[in-house]
N, C-alpha and C positions, 0 to 999 in steps of 0.2 A: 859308446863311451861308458856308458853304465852298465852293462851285462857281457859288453864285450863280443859277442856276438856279432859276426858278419852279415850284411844285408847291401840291399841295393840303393843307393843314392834317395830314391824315391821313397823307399820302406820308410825311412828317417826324418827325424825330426832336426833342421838347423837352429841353431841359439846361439847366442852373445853376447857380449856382455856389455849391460849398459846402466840406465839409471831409471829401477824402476819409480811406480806413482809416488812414492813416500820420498822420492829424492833422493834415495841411499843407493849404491850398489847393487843390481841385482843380475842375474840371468832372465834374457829373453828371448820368447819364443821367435823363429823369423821363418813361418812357414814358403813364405813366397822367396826366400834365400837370396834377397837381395838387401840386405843390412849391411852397413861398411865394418868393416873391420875382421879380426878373426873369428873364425866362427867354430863349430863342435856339431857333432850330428849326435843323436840317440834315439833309442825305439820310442815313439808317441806314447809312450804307459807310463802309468804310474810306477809299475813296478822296477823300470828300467831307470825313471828317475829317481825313487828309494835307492835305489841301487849308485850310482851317482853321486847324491850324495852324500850318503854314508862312505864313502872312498874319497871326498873330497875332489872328488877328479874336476869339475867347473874349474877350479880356480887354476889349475895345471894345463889343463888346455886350452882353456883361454886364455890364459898368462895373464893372469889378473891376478892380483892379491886375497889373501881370506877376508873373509866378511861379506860374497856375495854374496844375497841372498834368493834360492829358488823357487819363493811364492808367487810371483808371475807367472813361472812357465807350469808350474803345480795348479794355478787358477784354472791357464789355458788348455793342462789336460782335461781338466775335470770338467769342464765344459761339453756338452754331447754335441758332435755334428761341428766342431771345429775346422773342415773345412780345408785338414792336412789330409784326405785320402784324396785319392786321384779319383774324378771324374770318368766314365767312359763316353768318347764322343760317341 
């Protein structure tokens, strides 16, 4: 969504849109891709979420209105060992 770049289901990062901790509107992460509603995938980076949303693109694919805001899912990258790369059994 943010770089545009093609990748694999797995490569990606799922989000949606909901109501972050402050109450307001935001974009969240939903790495386990079981969240209701419509969802958006992008690369787990920061750079691909700069990317994002500087194009505005959240609110067009999640068919959400402006004002969401992407400090959640901005937390949840920045976070080390977040827990979205796959496991090898």
């Amino acid at each position: 969504m943010g770089c545009r770049e093609r990748a694999t289901k797995r490569e990606l990062l799922r989000v949606v849109a909901g109501t972050g901790p402050d109450g307001r509107p935001a974009v969240l992460p939903d790495p386990d891709g079981t969240a209701p509603g419509r969802g958006a995938h992008l690369h787990p980076t920061t750079a691909c979420l700069e990317l994002a949303v500087r194009r505005r693109a959240f609110s067009r694919a999640l068919r959400a209105g402006e004002g969401l805001s992407s400090a959640p899912l901005a937390q949840h990258l920045s976070q080390p060992g977040d827990g979205h790369q796959p496991t090898e059994a």
